[in-house]
N, C-alpha and C positions, 0 to 999 in steps of 0.2 A: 563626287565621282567625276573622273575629266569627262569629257565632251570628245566623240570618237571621232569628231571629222575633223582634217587637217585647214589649216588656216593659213593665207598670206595677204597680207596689207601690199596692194600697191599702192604707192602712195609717194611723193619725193620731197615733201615735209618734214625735216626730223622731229620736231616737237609731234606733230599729227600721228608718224611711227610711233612714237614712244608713246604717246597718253594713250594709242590704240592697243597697242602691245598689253599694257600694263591693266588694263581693262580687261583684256582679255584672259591675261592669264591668273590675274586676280580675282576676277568675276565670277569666270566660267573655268578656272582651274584648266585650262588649256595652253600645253607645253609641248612641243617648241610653236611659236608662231615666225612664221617667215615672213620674209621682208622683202619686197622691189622697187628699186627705186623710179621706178617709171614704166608704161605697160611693155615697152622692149624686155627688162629684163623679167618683167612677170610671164610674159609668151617662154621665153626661155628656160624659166623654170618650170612650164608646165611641160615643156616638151621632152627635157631633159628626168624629169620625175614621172615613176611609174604609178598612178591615180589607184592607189589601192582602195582606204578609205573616202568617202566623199571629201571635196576641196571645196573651203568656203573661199569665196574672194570677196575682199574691201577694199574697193577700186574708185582711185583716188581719178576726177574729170580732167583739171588744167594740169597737164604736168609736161617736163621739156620730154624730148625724144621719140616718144609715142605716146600721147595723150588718152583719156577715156574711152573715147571714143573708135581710136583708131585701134585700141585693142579688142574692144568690142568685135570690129569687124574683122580683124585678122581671129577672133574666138571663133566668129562663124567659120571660118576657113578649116577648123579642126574634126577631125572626125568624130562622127555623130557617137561613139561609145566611149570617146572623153567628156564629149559635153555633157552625156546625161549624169554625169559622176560627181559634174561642178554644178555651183551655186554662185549666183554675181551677184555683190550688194553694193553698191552705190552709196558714196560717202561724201559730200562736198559742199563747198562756202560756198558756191553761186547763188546769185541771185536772179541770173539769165533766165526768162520765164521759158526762153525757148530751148534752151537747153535743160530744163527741169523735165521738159515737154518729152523732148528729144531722149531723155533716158529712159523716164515713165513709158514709153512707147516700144522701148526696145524688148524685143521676147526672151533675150538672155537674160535679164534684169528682173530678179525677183523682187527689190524695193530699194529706196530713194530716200539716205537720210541726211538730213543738213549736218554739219562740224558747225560746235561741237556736240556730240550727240551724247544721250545719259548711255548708263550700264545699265537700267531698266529696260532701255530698246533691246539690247544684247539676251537679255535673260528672260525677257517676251519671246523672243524670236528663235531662240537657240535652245531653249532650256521646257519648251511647251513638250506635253507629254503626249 
């Protein structure tokens, strides 16, 4: 049975898109997953789409344009009955302990998982009854 929440990878990796993509919709049968390639163009599509079902986000830290973080903080900027709709997971190679720190600590940030992660994280976390 698919998985009723909508999904988008920000993320400006295309290898990272695509193993995430393919995880997801092989894993957890979730079709279509969208894609940004940096938090500029993920802000833009949340504001440009109507949040019917809940929005997961797999939000990539280093990236050109607007980075992790700086979406992060333009998310707080969004009114309080988009945010309670979404879900922010945190997906990335650093090894920066202070930016591990720094997302771990953000309230929008429901969890913090390193690339490359399994499909057993995915179906822990998405598929729990």
């Amino acid at each position: 049975m698919p998985y009723r929440s909508q999904f988008i990878i920000i993320e400006d990796n295309l290898i990272d898109q695509f193993v995430t993509k393919k995880l997801l919709k092989k894993g957890l049968d979730i079709n279509p997953v969208y894609i940004a390639n940096n938090g500029k163009e993920g802000m833009n599509w949340i504001l440009k789409n109507q949040i019917q079902n809940p929005l997961i986000i797999l939000l990539d830290i280093q990236m050109p344009v607007m980075n992790g973080f700086e979406f992060l903080e333009e998310f707080d900027r969004l009114p309080e009955d988009v945010k309670a709709k979404i879900e922010i997971f945190v997906l990335s190679s650093t090894l920066d302990s202070d930016e591990i720190k720094k997302v771990r600590e953000n309230k929008y940030v429901s969890d913090f998982w390193t690339k490359p992660f399994r499909l057993e994280i995915l179906k822990n976390t998405f598929l729990q009854v």
